[in-house]
mmJSON file of the N, C-alpha and C atoms, coordinates in Angstrom:
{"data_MODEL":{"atom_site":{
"group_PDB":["ATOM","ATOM","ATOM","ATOM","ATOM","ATOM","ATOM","ATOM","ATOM","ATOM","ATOM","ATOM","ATOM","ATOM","ATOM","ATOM","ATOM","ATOM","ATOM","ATOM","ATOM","ATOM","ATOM","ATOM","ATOM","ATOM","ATOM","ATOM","ATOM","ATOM","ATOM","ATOM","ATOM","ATOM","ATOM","ATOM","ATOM","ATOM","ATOM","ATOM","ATOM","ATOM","ATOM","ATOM","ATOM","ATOM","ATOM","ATOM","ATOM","ATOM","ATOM","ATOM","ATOM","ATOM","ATOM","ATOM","ATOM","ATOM","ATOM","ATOM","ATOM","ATOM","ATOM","ATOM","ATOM","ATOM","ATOM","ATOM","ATOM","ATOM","ATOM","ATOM","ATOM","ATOM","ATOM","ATOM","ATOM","ATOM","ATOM","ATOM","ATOM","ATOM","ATOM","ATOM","ATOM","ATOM","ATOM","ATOM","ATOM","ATOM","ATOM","ATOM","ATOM","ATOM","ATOM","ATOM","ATOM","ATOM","ATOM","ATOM","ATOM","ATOM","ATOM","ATOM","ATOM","ATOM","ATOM","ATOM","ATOM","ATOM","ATOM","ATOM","ATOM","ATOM","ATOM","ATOM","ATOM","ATOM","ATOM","ATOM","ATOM","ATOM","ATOM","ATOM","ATOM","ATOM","ATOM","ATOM","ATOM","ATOM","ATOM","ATOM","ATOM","ATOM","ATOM","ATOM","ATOM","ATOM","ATOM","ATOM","ATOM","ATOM","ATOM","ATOM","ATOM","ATOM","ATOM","ATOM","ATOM","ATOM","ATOM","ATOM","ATOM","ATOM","ATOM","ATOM","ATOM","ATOM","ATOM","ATOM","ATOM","ATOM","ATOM","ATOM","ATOM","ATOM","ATOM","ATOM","ATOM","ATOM","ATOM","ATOM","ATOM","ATOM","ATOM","ATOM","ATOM"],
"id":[1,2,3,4,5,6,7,8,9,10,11,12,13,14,15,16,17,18,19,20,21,22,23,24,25,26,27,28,29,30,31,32,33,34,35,36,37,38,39,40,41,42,43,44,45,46,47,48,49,50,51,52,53,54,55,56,57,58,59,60,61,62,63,64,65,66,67,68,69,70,71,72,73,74,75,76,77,78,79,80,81,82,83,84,85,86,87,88,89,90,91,92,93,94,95,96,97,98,99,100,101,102,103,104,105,106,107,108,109,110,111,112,113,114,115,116,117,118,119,120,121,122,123,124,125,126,127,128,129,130,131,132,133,134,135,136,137,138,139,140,141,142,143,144,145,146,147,148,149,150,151,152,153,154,155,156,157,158,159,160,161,162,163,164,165,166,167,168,169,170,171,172,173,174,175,176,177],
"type_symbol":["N","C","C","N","C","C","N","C","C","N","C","C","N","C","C","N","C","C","N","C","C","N","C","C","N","C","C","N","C","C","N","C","C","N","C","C","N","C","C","N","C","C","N","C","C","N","C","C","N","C","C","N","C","C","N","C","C","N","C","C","N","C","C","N","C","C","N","C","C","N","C","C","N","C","C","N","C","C","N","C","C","N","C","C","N","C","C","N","C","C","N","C","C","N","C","C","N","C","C","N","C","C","N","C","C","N","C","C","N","C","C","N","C","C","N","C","C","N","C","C","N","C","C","N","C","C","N","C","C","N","C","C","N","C","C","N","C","C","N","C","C","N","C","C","N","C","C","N","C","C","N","C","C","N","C","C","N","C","C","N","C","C","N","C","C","N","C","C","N","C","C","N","C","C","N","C","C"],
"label_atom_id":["N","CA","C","N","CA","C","N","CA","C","N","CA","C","N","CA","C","N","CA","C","N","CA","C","N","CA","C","N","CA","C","N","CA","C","N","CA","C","N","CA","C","N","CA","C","N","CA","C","N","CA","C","N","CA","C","N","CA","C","N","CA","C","N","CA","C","N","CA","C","N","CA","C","N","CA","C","N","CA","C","N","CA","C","N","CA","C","N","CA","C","N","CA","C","N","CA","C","N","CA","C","N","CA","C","N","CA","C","N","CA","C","N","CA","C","N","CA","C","N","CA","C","N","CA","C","N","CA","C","N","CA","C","N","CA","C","N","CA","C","N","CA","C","N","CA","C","N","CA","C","N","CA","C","N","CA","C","N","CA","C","N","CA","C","N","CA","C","N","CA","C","N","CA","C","N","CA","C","N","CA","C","N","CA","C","N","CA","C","N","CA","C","N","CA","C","N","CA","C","N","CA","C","N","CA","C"],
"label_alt_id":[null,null,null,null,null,null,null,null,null,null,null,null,null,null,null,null,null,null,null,null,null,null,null,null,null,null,null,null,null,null,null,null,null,null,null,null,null,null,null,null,null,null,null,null,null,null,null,null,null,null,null,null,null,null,null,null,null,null,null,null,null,null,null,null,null,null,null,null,null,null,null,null,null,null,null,null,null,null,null,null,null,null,null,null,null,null,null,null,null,null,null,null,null,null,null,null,null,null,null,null,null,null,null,null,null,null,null,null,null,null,null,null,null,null,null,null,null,null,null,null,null,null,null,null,null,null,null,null,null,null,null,null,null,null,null,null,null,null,null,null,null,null,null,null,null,null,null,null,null,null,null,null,null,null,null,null,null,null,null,null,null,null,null,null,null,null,null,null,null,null,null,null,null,null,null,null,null],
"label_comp_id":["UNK","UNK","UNK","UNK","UNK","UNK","UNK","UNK","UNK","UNK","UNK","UNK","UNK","UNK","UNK","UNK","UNK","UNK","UNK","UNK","UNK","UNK","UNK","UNK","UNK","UNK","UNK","UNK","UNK","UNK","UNK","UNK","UNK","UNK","UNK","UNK","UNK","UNK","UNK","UNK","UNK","UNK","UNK","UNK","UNK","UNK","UNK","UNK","UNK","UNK","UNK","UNK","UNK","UNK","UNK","UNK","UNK","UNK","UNK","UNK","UNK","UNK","UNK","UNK","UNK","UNK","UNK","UNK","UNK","UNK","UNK","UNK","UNK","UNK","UNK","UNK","UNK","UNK","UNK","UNK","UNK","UNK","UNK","UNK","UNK","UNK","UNK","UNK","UNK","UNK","UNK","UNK","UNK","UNK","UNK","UNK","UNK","UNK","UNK","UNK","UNK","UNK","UNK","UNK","UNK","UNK","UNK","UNK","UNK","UNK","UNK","UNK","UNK","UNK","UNK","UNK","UNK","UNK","UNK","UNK","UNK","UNK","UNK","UNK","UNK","UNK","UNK","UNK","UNK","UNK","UNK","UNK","UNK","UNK","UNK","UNK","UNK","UNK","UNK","UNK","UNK","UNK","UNK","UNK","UNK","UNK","UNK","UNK","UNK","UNK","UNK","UNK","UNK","UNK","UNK","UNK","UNK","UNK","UNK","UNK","UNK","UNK","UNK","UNK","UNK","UNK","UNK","UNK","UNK","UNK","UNK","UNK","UNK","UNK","UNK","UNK","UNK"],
"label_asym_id":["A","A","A","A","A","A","A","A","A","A","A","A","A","A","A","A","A","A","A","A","A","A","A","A","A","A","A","A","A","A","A","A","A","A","A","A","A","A","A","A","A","A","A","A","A","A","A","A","A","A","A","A","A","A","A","A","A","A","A","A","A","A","A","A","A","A","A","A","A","A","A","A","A","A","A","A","A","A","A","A","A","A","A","A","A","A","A","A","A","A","A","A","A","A","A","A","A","A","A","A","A","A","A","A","A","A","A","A","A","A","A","A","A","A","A","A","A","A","A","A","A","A","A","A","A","A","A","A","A","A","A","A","A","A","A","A","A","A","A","A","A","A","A","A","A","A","A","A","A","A","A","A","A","A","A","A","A","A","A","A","A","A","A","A","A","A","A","A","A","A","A","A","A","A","A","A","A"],
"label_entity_id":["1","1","1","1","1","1","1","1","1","1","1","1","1","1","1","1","1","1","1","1","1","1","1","1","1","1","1","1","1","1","1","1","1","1","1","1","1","1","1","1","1","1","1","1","1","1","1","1","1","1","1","1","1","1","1","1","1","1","1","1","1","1","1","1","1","1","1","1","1","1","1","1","1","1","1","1","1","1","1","1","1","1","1","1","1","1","1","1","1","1","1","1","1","1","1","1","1","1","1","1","1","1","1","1","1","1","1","1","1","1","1","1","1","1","1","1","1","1","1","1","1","1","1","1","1","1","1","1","1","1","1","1","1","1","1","1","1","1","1","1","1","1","1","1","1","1","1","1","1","1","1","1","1","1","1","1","1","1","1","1","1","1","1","1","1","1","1","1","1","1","1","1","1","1","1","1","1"],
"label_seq_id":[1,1,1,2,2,2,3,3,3,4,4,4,5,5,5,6,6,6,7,7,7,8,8,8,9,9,9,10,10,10,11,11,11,12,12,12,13,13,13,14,14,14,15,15,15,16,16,16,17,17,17,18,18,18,19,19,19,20,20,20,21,21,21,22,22,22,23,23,23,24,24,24,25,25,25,26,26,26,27,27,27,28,28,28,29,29,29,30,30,30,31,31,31,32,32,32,33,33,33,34,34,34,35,35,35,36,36,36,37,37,37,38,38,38,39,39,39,40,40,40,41,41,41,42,42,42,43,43,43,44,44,44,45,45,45,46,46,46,47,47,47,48,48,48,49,49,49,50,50,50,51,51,51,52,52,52,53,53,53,54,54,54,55,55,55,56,56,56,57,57,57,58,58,58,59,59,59],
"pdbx_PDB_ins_code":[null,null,null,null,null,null,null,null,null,null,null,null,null,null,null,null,null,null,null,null,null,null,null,null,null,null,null,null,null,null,null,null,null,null,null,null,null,null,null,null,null,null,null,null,null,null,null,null,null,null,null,null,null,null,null,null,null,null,null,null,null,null,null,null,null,null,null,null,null,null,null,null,null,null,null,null,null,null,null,null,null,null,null,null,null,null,null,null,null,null,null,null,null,null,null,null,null,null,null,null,null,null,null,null,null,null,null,null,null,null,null,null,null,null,null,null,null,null,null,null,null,null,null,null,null,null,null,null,null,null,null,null,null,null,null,null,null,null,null,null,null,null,null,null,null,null,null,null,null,null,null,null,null,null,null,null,null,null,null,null,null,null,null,null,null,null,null,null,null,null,null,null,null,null,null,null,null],
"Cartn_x":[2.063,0.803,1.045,0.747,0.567,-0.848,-0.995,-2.085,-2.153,-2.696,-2.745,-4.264,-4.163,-5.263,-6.302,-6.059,-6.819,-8.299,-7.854,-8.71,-9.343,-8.838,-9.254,-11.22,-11.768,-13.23,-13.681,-13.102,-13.566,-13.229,-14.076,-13.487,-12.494,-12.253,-10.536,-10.451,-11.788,-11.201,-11.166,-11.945,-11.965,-10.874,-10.37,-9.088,-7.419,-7.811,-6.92,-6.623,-7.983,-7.96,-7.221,-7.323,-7.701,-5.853,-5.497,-3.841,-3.341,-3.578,-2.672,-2.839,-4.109,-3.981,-3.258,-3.005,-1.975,-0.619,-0.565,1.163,1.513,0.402,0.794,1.311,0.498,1.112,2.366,2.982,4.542,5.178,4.14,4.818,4.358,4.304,3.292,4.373,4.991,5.243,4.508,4.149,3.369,3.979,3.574,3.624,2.628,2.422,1.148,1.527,0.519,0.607,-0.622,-0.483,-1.51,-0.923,-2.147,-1.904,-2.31,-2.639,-3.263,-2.648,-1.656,-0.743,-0.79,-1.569,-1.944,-1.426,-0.35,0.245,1.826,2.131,3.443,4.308,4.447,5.306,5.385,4.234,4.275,4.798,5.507,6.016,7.386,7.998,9.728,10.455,9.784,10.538,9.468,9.536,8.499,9.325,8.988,9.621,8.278,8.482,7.505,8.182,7.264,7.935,7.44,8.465,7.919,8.768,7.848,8.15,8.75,8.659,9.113,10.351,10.331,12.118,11.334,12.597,12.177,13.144,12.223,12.728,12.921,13.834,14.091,13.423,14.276,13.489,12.922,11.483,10.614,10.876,10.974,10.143,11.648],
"Cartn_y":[-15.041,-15.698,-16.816,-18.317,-19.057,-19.159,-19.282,-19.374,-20.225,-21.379,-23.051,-23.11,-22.895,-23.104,-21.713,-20.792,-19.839,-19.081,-19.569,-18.634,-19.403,-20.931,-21.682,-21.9,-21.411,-21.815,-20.552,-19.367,-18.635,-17.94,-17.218,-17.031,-16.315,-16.228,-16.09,-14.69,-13.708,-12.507,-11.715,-12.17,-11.875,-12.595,-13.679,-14.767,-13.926,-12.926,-12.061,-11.237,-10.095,-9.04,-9.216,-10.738,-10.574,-10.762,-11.755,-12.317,-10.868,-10.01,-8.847,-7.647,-7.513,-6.799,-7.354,-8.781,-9.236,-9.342,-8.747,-8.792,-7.254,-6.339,-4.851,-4.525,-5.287,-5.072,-5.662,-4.414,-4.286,-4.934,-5.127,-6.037,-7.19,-7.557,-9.498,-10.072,-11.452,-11.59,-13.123,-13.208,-14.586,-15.478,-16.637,-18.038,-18.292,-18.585,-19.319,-20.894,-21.657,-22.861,-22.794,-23.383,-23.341,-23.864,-24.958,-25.102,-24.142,-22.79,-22.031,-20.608,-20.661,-19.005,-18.246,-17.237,-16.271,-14.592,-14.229,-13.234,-13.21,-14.609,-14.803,-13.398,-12.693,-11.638,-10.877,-10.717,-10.026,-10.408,-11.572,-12.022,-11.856,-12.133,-11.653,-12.542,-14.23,-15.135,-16.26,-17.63,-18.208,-19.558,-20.648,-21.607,-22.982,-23.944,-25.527,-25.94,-27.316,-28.428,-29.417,-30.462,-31.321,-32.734,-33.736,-34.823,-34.752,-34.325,-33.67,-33.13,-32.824,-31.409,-30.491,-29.135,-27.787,-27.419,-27.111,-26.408,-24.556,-24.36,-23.015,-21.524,-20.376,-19.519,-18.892,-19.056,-18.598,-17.183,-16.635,-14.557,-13.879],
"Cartn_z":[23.295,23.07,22.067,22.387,20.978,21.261,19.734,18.821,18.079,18.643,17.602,16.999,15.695,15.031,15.48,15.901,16.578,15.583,14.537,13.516,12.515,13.114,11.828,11.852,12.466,12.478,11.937,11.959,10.845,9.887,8.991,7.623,7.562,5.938,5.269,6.163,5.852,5.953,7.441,8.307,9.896,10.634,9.784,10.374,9.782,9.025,8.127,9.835,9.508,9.994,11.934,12.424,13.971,13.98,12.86,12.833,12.535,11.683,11.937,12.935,13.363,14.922,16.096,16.041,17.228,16.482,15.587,14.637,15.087,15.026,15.452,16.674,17.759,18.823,19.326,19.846,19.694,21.243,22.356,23.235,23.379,22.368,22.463,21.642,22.135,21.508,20.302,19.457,19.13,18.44,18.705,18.396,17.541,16.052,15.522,14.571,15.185,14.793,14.05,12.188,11.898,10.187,9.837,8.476,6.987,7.924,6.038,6.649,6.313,6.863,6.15,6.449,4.852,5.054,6.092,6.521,6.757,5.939,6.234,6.144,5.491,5.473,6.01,7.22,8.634,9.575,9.393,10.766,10.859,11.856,12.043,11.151,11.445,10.918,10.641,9.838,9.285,9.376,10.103,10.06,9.964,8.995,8.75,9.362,9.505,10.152,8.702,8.718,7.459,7.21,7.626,7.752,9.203,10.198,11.321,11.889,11.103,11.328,10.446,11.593,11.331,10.177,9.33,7.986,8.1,7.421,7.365,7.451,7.836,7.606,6.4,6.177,4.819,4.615,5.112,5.162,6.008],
"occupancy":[1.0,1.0,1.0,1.0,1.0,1.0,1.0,1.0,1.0,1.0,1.0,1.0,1.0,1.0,1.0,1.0,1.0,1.0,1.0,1.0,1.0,1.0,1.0,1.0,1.0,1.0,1.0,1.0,1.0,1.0,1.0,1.0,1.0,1.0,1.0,1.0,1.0,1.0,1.0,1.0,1.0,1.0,1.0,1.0,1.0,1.0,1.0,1.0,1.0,1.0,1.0,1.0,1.0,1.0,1.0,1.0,1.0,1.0,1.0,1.0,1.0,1.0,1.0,1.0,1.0,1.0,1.0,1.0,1.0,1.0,1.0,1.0,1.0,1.0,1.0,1.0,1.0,1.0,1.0,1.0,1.0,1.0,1.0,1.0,1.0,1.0,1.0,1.0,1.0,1.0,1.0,1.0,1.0,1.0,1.0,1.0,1.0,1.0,1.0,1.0,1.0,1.0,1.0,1.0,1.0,1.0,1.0,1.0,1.0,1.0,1.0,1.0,1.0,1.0,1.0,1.0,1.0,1.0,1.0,1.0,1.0,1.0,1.0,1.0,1.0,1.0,1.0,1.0,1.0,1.0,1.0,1.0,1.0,1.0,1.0,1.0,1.0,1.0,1.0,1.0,1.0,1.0,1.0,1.0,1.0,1.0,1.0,1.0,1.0,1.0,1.0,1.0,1.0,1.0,1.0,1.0,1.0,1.0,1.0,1.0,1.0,1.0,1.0,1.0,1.0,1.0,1.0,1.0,1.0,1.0,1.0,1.0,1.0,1.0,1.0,1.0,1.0],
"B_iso_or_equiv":[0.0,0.0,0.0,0.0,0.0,0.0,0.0,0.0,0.0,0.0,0.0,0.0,0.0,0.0,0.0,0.0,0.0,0.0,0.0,0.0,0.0,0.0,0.0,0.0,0.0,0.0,0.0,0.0,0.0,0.0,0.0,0.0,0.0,0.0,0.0,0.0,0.0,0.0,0.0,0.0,0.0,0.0,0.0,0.0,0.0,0.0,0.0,0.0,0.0,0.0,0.0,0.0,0.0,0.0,0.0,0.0,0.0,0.0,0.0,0.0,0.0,0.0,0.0,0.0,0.0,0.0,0.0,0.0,0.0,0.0,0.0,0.0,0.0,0.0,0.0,0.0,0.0,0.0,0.0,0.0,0.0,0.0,0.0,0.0,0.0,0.0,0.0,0.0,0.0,0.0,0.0,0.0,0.0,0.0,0.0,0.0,0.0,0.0,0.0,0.0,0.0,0.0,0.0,0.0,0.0,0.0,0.0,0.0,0.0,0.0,0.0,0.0,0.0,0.0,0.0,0.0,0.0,0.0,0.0,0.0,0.0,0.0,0.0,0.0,0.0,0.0,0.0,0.0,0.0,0.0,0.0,0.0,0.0,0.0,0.0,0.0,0.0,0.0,0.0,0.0,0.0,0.0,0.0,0.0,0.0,0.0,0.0,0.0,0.0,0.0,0.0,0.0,0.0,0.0,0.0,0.0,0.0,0.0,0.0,0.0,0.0,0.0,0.0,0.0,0.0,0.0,0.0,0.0,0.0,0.0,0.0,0.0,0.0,0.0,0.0,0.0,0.0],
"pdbx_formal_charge":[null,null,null,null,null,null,null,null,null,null,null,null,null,null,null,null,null,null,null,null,null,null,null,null,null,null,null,null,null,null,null,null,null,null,null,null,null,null,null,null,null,null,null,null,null,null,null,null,null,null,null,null,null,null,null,null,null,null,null,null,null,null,null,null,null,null,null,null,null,null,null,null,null,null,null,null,null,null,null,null,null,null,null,null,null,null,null,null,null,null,null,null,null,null,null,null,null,null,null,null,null,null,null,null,null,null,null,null,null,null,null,null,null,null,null,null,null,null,null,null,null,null,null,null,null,null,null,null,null,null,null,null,null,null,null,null,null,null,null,null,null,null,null,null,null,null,null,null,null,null,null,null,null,null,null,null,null,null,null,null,null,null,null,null,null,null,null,null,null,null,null,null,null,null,null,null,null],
"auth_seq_id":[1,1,1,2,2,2,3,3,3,4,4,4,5,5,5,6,6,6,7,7,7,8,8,8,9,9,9,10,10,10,11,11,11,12,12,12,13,13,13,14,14,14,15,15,15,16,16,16,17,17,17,18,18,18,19,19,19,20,20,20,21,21,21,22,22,22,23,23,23,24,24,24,25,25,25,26,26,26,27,27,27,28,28,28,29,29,29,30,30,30,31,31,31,32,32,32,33,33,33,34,34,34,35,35,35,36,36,36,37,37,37,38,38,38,39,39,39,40,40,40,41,41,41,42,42,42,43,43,43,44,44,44,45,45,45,46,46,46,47,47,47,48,48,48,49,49,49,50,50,50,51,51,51,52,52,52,53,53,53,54,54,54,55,55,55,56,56,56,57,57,57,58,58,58,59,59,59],
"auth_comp_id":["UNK","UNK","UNK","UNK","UNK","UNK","UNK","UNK","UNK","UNK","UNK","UNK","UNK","UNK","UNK","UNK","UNK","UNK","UNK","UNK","UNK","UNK","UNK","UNK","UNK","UNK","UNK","UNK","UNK","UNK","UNK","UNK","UNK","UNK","UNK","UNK","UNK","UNK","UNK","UNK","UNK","UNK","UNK","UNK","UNK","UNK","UNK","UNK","UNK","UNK","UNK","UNK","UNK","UNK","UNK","UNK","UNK","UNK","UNK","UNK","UNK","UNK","UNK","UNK","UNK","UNK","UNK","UNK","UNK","UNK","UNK","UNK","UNK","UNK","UNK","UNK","UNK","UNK","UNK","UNK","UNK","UNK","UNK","UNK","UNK","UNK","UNK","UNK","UNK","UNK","UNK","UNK","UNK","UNK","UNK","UNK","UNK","UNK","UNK","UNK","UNK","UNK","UNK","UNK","UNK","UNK","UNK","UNK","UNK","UNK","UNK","UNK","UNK","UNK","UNK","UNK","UNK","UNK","UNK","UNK","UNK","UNK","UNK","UNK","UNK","UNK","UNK","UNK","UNK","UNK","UNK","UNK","UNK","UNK","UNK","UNK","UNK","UNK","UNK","UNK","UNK","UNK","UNK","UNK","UNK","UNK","UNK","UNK","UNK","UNK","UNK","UNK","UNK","UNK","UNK","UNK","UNK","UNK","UNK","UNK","UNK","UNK","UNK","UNK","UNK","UNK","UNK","UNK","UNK","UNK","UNK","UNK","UNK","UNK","UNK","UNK","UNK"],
"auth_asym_id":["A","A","A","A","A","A","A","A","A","A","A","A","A","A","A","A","A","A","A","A","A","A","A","A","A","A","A","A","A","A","A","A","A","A","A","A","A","A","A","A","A","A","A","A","A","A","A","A","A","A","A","A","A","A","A","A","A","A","A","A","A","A","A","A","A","A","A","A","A","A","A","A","A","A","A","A","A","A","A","A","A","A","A","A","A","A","A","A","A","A","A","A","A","A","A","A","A","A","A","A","A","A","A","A","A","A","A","A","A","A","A","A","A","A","A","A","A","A","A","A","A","A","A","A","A","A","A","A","A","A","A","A","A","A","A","A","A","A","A","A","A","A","A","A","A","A","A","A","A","A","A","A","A","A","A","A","A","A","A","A","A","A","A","A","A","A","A","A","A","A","A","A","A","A","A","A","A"],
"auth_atom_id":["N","CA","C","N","CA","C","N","CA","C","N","CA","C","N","CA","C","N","CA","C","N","CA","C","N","CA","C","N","CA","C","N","CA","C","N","CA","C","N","CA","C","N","CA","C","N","CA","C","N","CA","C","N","CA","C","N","CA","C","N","CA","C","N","CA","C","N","CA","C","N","CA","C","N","CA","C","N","CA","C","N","CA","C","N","CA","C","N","CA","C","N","CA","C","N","CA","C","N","CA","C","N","CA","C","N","CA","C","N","CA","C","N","CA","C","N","CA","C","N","CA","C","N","CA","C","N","CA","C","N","CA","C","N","CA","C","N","CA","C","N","CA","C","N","CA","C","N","CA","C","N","CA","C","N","CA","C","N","CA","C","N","CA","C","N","CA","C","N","CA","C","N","CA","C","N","CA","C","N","CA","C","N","CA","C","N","CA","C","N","CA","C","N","CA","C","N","CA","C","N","CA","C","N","CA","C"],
"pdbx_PDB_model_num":[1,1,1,1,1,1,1,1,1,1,1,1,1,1,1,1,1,1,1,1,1,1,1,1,1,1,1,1,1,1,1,1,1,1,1,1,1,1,1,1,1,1,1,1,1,1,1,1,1,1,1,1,1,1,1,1,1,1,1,1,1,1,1,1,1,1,1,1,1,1,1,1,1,1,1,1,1,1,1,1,1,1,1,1,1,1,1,1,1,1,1,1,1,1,1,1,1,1,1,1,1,1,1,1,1,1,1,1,1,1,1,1,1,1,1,1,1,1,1,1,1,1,1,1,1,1,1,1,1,1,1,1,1,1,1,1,1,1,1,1,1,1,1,1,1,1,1,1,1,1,1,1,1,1,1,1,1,1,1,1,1,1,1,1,1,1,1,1,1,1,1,1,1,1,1,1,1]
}}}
């Protein structure tokens, strides 16, 4: 599944709760594009883009 901007229209904490029920499930795999990443440490791997090249893995 990507997920570009998927949560950005609503708040901090329902945009929390919906990003880590699709982190639980164990045969999805996801893609999220998004400027306010507030679960980084749930994910496998965490990569920016900046100035346009891909910068390293964060997490």
């Amino acid at each position: 599944m990507i997920l570009d901007e998927g949560t950005s229209a609503l708040d901090e904490q329902t945009a929390g709760e919906i990003e880590s029920e699709l982190l639980k499930l164990e045969k999805l795999t996801l893609l999220t594009v998004t400027h306010h990443l507030k679960k980084a440490e749930e994910y496998d791997e965490v990569v920016t883009l900046r100035e346009g090249k891909l910068e390293g893995k964060l997490y």
